[in-house]
C-alpha positions as CSV (number, residue, x, y, z in Angstrom):
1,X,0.0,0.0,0.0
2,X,1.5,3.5,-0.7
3,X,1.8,6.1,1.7
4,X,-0.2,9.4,1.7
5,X,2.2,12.2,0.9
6,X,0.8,15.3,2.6
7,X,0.7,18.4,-0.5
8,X,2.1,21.1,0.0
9,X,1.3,24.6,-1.4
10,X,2.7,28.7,-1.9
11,X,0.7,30.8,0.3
12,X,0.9,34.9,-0.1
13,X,2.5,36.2,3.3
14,X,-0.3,38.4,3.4
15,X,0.4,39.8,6.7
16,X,3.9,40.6,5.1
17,X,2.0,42.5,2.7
18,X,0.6,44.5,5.3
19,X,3.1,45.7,7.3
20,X,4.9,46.6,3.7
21,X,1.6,48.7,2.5
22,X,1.8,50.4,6.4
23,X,5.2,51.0,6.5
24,X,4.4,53.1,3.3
25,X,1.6,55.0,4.8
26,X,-1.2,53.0,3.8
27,X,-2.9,52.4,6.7
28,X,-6.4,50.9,5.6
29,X,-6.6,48.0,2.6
30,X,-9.2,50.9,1.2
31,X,-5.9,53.0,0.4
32,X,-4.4,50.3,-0.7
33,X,-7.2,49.2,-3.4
34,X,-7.4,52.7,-4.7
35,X,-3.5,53.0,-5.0
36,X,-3.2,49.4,-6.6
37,X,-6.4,49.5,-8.6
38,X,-7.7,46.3,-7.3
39,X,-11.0,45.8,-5.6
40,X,-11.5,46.3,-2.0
41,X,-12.9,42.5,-1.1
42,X,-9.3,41.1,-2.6
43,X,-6.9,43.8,-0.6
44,X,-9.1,42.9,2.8
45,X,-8.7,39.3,2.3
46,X,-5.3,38.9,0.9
47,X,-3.8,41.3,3.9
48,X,-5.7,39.7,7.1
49,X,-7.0,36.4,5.3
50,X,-4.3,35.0,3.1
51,X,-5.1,31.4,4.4
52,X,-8.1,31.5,2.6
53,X,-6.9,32.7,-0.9
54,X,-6.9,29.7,-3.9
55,X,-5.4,31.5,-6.6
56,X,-3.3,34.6,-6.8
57,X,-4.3,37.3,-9.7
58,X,-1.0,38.1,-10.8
59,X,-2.0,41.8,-12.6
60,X,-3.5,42.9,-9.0
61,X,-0.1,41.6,-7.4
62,X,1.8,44.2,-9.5
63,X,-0.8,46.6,-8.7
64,X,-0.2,46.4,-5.0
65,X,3.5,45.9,-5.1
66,X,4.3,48.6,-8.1
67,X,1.1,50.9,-8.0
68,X,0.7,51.3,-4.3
69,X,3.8,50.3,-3.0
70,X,6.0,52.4,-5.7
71,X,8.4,49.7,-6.2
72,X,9.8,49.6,-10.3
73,X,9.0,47.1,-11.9
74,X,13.1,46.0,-11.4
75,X,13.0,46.3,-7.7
76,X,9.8,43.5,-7.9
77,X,12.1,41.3,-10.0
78,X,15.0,41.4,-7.6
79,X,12.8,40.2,-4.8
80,X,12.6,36.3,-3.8
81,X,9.7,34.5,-4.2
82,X,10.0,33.4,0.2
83,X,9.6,37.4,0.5
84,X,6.4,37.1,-0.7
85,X,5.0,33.2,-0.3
86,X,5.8,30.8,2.5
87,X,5.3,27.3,1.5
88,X,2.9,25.2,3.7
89,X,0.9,22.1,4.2
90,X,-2.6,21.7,1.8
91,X,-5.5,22.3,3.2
92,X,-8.0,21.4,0.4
């Protein structure tokens, strides 16, 4: 019989994110959205929810990280993927 191999996943270290956006002086995920250009509902649950995110909308990434964080687009390239993800068990 073969083992069960727990799976494992990339999970956005929203509460990372946070801190970043505050230590910029956005204070509310409402500042946030209107900086980044991303809806409200996805800045409030990928910066105090992240466990429950599924998929990761790459264009509203770069919205947060260059549009309301005011990295360039170089700086974002330069960063490593474990600033942004921590890799953990599966939960679905």
């Amino acid at each position: 019989m073969e083992a069960l191999v727990a799976t494992r996943t990339f999970r956005l270290k929203g509460r990372v994110l946070d801190k970043m956006c505050k230590s910029h002086g956005l204070k509310n995920p409402h500042q946030v959205s209107m900086r980044a250009g991303v809806s409200y509902p996805t800045i409030e649950k990928w910066l105090s929810e992240p466990e429950g995110i599924e998929s990761i909308h790459m264009p509203s990434l770069a919205g947060i990280l260059i549009g309301a964080l005011g990295f360039k687009p170089e700086d974002v390239l330069k960063m490593r993927i474990g600033d942004l993800f921590e890799y953990v068990e599966d939960q679905g």
